[in-house]
N, C-alpha and C positions, 0 to 999 in steps of 0.2 A: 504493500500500500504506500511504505512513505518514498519508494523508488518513483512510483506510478505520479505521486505530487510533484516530486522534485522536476519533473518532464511536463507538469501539466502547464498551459497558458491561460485556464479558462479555469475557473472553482464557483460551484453553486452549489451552494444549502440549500436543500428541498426537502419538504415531507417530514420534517420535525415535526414528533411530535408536541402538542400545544401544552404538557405538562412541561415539558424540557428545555421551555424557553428561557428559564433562570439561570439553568445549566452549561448551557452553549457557550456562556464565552470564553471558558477556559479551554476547551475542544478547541475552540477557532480560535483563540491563539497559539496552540500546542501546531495547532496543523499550520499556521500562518510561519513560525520558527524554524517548521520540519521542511520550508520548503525551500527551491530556490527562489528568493526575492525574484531576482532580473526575470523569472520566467512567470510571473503573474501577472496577467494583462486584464483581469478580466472578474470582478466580483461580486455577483448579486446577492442580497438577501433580501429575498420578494416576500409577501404578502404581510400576513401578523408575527413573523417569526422572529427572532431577537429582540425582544421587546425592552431589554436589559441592558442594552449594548451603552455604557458606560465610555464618559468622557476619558476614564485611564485608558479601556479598551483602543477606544479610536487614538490617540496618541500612540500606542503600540503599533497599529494598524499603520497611521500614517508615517511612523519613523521606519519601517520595512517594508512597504511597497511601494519603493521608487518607481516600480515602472509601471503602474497598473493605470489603465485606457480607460476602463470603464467602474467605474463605481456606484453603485443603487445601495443609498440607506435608507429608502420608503421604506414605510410603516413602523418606524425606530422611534423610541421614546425619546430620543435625542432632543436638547434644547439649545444645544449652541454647538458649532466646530472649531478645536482647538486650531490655534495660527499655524500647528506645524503642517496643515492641509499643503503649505505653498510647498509643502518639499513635494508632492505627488504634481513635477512640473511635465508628463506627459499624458497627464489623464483630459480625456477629450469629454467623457458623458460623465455628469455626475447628478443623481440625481435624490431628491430631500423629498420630495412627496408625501403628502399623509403622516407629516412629521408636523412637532410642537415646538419647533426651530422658532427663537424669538427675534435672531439677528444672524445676521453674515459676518466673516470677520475679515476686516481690512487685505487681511494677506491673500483671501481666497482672491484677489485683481492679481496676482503675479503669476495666475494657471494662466498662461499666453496660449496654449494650445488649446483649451477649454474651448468646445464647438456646442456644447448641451447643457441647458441648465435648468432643470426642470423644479418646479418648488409650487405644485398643484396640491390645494388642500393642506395649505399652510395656515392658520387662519392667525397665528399671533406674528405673522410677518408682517411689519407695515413701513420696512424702509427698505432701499438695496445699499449695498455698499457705495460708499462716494466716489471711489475711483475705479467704477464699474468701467468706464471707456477704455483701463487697459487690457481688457479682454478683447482684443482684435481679432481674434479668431471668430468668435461668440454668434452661431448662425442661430442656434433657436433659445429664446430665453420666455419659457412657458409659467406662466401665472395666470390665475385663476382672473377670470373678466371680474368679479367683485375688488380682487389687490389689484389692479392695475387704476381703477378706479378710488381704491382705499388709500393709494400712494399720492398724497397731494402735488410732491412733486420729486420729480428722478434725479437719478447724479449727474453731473456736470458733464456735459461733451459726450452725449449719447451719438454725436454724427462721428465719433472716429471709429464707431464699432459698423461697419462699411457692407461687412456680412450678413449681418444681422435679418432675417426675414421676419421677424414679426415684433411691432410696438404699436401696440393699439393704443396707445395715448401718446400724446407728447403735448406736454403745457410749452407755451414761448411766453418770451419772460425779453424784456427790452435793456430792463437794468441791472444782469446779472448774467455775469459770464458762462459761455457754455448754453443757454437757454434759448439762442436765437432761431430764427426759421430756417437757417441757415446751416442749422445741424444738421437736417433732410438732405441737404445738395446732395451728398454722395451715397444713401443709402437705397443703391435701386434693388438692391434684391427684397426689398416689405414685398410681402406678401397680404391677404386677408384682409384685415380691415387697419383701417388708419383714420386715429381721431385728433384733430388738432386744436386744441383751446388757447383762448385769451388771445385770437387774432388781430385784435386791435397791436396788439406788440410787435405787430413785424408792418410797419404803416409803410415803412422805407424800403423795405427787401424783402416783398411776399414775394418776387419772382426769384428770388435763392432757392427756394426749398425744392422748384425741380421738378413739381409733382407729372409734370407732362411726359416726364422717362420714368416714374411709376408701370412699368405694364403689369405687374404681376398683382397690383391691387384689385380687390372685390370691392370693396366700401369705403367711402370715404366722408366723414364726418368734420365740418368745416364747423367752426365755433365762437361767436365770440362771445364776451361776458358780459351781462342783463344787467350794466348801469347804462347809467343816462352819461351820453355824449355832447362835444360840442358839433357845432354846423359843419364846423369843418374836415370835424374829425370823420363825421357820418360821410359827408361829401369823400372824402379818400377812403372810405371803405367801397365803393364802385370801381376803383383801379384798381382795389387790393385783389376784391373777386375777381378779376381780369386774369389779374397774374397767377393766381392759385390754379389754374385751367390744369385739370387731372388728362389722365391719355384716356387715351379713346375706348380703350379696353374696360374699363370702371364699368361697374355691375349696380351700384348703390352710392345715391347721393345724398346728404342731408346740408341743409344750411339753417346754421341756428341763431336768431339775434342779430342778423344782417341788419344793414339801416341805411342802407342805398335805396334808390329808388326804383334801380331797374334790375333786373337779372342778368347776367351777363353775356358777351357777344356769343364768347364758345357754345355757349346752351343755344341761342338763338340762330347759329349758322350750322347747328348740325354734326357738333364737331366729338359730341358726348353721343353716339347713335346707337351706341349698343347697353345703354343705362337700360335697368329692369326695370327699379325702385326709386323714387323719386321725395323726400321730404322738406319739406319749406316750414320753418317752426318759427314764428314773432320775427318773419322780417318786417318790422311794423310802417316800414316807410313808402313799399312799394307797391305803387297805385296800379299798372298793370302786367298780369301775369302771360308772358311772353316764353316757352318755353322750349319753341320751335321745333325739328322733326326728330321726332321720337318712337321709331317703328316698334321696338322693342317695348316700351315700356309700360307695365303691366299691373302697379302699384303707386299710385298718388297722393300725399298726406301737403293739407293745407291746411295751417294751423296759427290762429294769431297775428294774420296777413291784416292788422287795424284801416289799413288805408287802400287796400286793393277793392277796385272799381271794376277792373273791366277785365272778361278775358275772352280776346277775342275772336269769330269764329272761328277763321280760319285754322284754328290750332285744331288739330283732329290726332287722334292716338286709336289707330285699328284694335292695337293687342292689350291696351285699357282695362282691369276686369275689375278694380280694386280702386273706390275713390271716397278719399274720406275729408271734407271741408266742414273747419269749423272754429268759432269767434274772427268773421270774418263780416264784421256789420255793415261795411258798405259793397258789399258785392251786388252788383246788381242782375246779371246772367251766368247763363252757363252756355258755351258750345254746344249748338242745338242737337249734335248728334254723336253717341258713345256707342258702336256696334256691339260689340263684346262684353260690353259691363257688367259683372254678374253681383258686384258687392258696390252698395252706394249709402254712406254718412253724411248727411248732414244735419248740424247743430251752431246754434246762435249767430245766421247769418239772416242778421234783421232787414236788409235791403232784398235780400233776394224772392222775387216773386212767379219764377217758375221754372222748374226740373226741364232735363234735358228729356229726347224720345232717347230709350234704353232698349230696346224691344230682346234680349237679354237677363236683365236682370232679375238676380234671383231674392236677393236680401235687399232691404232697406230700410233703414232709420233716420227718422226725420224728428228731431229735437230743437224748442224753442225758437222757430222761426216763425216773427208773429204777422210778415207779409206775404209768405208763400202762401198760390191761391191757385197756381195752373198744375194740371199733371202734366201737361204736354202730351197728350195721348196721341198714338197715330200708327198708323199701318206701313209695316217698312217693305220695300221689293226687293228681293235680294236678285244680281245678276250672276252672270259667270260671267270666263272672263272673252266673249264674244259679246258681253254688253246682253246677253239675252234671258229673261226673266227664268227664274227657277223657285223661288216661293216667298210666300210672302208672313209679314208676322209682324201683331200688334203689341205696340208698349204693354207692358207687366202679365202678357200672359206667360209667363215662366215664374212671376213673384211668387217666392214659397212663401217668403218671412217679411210682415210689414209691422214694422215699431212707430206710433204716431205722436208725440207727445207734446201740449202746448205748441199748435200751431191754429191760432182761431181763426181764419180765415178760409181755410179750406172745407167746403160747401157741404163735400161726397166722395166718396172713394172712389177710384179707377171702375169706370163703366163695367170693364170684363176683367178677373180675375181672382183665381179660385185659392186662396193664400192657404198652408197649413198652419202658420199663427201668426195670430192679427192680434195687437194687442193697442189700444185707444188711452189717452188719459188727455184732460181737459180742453178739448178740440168742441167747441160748445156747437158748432156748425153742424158739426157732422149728426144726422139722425136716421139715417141707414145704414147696415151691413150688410156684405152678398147675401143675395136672394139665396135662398135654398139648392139653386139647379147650382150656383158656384160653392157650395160651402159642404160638397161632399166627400172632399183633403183637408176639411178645416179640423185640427188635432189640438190646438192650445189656443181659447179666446179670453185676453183679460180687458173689463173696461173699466173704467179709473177718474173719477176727477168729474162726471158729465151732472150739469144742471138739473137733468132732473132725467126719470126713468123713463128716456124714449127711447136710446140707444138698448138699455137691458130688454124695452118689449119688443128689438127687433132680433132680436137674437133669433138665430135662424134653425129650424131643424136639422140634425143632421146624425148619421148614425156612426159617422169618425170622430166627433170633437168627446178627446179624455178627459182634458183640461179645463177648468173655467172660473174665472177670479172677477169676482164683481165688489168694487170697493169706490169707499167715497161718493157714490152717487145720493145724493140729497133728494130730498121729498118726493120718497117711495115707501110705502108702507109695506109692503109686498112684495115677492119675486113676481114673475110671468109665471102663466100657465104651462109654459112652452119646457119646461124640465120636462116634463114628461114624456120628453117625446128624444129625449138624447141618451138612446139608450147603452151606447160604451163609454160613458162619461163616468171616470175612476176620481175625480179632484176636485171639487166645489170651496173654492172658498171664497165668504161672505166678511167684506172686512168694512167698516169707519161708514157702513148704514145708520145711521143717527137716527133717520125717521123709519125705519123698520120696526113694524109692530111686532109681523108674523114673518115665519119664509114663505107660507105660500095665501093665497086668499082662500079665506074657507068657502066655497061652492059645492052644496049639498048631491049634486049630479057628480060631482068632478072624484077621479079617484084620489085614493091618498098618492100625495106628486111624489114625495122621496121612495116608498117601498117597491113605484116602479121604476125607481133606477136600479138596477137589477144588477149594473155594474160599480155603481158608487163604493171606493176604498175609502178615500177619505175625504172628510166632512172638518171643514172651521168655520168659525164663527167669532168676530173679532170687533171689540167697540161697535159695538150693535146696541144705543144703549137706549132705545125703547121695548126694546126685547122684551118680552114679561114668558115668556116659554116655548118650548119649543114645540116642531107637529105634535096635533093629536092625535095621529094617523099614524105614526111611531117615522123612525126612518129607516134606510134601506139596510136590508136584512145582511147584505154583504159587506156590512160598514167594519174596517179593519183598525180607524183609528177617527179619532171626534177628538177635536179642540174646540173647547168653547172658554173666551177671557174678554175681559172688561165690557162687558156686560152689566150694568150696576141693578137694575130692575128685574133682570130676571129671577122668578121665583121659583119653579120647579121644572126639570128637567124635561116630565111629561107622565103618560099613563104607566100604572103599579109596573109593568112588565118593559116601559120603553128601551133600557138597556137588559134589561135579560134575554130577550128576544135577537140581540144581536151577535148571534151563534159563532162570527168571527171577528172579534171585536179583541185585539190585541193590544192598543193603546189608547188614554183616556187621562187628557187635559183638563184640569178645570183651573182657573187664575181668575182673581180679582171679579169675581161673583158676591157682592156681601150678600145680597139678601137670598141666595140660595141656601135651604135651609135643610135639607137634607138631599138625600139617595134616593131615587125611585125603590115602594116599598119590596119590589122583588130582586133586589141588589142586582150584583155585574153576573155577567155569564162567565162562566170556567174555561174560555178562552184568554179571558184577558190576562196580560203578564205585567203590565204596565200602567200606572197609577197615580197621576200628579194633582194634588190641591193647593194651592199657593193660596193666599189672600181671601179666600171665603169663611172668614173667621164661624157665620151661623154653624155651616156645614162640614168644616175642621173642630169645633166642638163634638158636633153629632160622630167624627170618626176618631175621635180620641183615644189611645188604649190603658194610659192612664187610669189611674182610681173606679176600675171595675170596668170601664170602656163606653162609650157612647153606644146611640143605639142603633148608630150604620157602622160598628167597629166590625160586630160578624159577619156583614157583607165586605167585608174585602179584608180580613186578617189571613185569608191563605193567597191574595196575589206575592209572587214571587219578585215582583221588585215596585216597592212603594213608596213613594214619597210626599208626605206631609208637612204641611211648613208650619214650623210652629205660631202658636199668636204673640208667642212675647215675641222674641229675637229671630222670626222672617229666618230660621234657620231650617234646613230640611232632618227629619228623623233619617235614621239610620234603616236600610233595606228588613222590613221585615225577617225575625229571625225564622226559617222555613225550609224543610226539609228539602223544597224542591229549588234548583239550583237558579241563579238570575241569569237572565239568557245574555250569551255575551254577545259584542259587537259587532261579529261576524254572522249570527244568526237575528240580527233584527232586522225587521222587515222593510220593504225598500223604499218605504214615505218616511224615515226617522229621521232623513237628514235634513228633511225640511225644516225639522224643531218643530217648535208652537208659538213663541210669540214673540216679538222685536222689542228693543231698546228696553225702558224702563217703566212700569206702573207707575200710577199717579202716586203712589206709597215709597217709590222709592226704591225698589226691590229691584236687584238684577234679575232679568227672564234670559230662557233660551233666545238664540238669535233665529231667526226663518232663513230670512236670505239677507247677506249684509251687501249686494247692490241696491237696496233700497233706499232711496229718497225721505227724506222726514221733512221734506218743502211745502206738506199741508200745516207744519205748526203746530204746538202743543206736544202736550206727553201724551195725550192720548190719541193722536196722531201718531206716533209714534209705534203704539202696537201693533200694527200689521203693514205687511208687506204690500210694493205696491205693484209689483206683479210678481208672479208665484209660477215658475215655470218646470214642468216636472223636464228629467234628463232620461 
């Protein structure tokens, strides 16, 4: 064996076992002494193993292997490398990964041949060594996209490392040596992305950095910093973008905090023609968006553009699919026509009053536009390429997904198109939804915010819609008749009805509306607070979980048996109920595993187990996981103690992640959260507890 060492150029520790890793480092120095130093090139210690590996160790290590190339101490308990690293002067890969390394030490700069420097999953690394530029060798230098970002600023003379393929950041810095644009000159092998901040600092010499012999870049991020300038400083920012002109080969653009007025020549003569991706973020200066031929490009973000006005027709992008515009108050159009567009945002762009024809597009969100009032609808011809017709196709009949939110101006929905989810919130205009013949792909409908219940009585039949959230709508007493007739609808929930009496109107002809939902899981009920009960008529028998909270009026649940009856009934909310005063007399079914009262002080009396127990305690002292909030200290009891086990988190059921209620009780109490994109821009705390649209995944 120790013949075999003395010949070997290559040593790897494998398949230790994971008891013996305290053990190993006397082996690995015994075998490190047995061998011929000059012939070890080559060292891994890969995954969890050496976990001990000891700053005396590695001094051992580095005082005898002068000549070793490669070195891996990933996954090492390590927290620092002694200085005598700089004797291993021909190791090229070294790599610290998945280590709790806190700093680099000065001498690791005199590895000249050092080509690899990998320090992935470092997390208490937050500086590099100051004399990192005399790494001249140095082609890959791998940190995590958080430390490159955690690194406010890098060591001095980053341009003399020439090799170098990859610096996703680089700050310029005007008064401090080493920091210029100028460091870029000569690094043409970057690769990947390249991000340049604080451009204002290179006013004098943004044409140093070169970036036009960049070929091998993907992305490129152009930056400056969100203070307020002077006139003239803004004004030299339009030469600066000039000169910054990337090669042609760039796949991704961003410019951030620009404050020129115009975009520049390169973009507008065609010179950027193979860009994919496109982002424009608070160039607040520039009035029109000019961004000339752009065959490829496939992804558009306009964002913060304060003073852009026009952009005009002529600009057309065939391969388009992805356009997202927004805080863009004086835009007043769009490019009449997007073939391809299959994804379209727009939000807070208060001038604009009418969408382009998309005859494409799949998704769209339309947020706080309070002048948009046209679809643009229209019938497009599509030709070949003899000019001669081959079929034709109308704006939004492909829309799967439409988001409409505070836009009051718009009248009615798109004449024809059959949406899978359509969700509305305070668009007071609108008082239709597709007609029934379009609304038989309709799978998730929320509406939200509307003056009163014209939108909810147009709710349309249909026998795909699962989903349905009807919240905030003011003086309605009542749902529609029209539940009864949606009969794969697994999701109802009823949130911030303030003038709800009942869920359905009692009509002596009419069936009971919830027990023929035959498919209904689950059932909420949320700030509903003329409530005084629920159906009489019990609810649907296939109900799997019921939340009902902030409810102040409500008195009893409903008839002796209304949850005994619910034979699959696995979870069961109740919050901020005060005058709920007990349990229906024939408690919960023997399905249910799950058990919440918050805030119903009546009805958490009645399930007390305490001082002989309440007198809903023997309806639910055998659920297997309970929780009751106490009345003093809002604190939850502990899981009932029960022979039968509490179901763990891989076997609950697939409405759990929804929760039950948002933000905070008028008491003060933290609630589960439902969904944390939700809005609390109705106001109040009790606004607050439900969500404002509820989307199953």
């Amino acid at each position: 064996m120790s013949r075999l060492l003395e010949h070997s150029l290559y040593l790897k520790i494998i398949s230790l076992d994971r008891r013996l890793c305290k053990e190993v480092e006397k082996p690995l120095i015994d075998i490190l002494n047995n061998m011929s130093k000059r012939r070890l090139h080559t060292l891994l210690l890969p995954n969890e193993y050496l976990k001990d590996l000891k700053k005396q160790t590695l001094l051992n290590m580095f005082n005898t292997m002068t000549y070793i190339r490669v070195l891996d101490l990933s996954s090492t308990t390590i927290l620092e490398l002694p200085q005598s690293i700089q004797k291993l002067k021909l190791l090229r890969h070294l790599d610290l990964s998945k280590t709790e390394i806190q700093r680099l030490p000065d001498s690791l700069c005199n590895l000249y041949n050092l080509q690899t420097l990998k320090l992935l999953g470092c997390p208490w690394l937050f500086e590099l060594p100051k004399d990192l530029s005399k790494l001249i060798n140095l082609q890959h230098l791998e940190l995590d996209d958080m430390l490159w970002h955690k690194i406010t600023i890098l060591p001095p003379g980053m341009g003399k490392l020439t090799r170098l393929r990859n610096l996703h950041v680089f700050h310029t810095s005007s008064d401090q040596e080493g920091y210029g644009i100028d460091e870029l000159k000569d690094m043409v092998h970057l690769t990947g992305t390249l991000r340049i901040t604080k451009i204002e600092n290179a006013a004098n010499n943004a044409r140093e950095a070169k970036l036009n012999q960049k070929e091998r870049l993907d992305k490129l991020v152009l930056e400056w910093s969100n203070i307020n300038r002077s006139a003239d400083a803004e004004a030299a920012e339009e030469t600066m973008l000039e000169e910054l002109q990337p090669h042609s080969n760039l796949e991704e653009l961003q410019i951030c905090n620009y404050r020129g007025t115009g975009l520049p020549v390169w973009m507008k003569d065609g010179l950027v023609q193979n860009l994919v991706t496109v982002s424009l973020k608070h160039c607040t200066k520039c009035r029109v968006l000019l961004l000339g031929r752009l065959p490829h490009l496939q992804q558009l973000c306009i964002k913060g553009m304060q003073e852009l006005e026009d952009w005009p027709e002529e600009e057309f992008f065939p391969s388009l699919t992805s356009l997202k515009i927004s805080i863009c108050p004086k835009l007043r159009k769009l490019p009449s026509f997007f073939p391809n567009l299959r994804s379209l945002k727009i939000k807070n762009c208060d001038s604009l009053k009418a969408l382009a024809v998309t005859p494409s597009l799949m998704f769209l969100i339309l947020v706080d536009n309070p002048a948009l009032e046209d679809w643009k609808e229209a019938s497009v011809t599509f030709l070949n390429s003899d000019s001669q017709p081959i079929g034709q196709l109308r704006s939004y009949v492909k829309l799967l997904e439409l988001k409409i939110i505070c836009c009051p101006k718009l009248s009615a929905l798109p004449d024809i198109f059959a949406p899978q989810k359509l969700e509305i919130s305070g668009c007071e205009l609108l008082t239709a939804l597709p007609v029934p013949e379009f609304s038989q792909r309709l799978q998730h409908l929320a509406l939200d915010a509307c003056e009163d219940g014209t939108l909810v009585e147009a709710i349309p039949e249909s026998s795909s819609l699962y989903s349905l959230v009807i919240s905030n709508i003011s003086n309605i007493t009542s749902l529609p008749t029209v539940l009864p007739h949606l009969p794969d609808l697994q999701a109802l929930y009823i949130h911030d009805c303030k003038h709800l009496v009942s869920l359905f109107k009692e009509e002596a002809a009419a069936p009971p509306p919830l027990e023929h939902l035959n498919s209904l899981k689950l059932l909420s009920i949320q700030s509903c607070h003329e409530l005084v009960r629920l159906p009489a008529e019990g609810l649907g028998v296939k109900l799997e979980c019921l939340m009902i909270g902030c409810c102040p009026n409500l008195e009893y649940l409903g008839p002796v048996d209304v949850l005994k009856r619910l034979s699959s009934l696995k979870d069961l909310y109740i919050e901020d109920c005060p005058k709920l005063k007990c349990l229906p007399e024939e408690g919960v079914p023997l399905s249910l595993v799950h058990l919440v009262i918050q805030g119903c002080p009546l009805l958490m009396e009645q399930c007390r187990k305490e001082g002989g127990g309440g007198s809903d305690w023997t309806k639910i002292k055998d659920i297997p996981d309970l929780e009751i909030d106490s009345t003093n200290d809002h604190t939850l009891a502990l899981p009932h103690e029960s022979s039968k086990p509490t179901p763990s988190s891989s076997s609950r059921p697939w409405y759990r992640h929804f929760g039950c209620f948002t933000g905070h009780t008028s008491k003060g109490k933290k609630v589960v959260e439902a969904d944390p994109s939700t809005s609390a821009s109705h106001g109040g705390s009790e606004a607050r507890c439900s969500p404002r649209f509820c989307t199953l995944s």
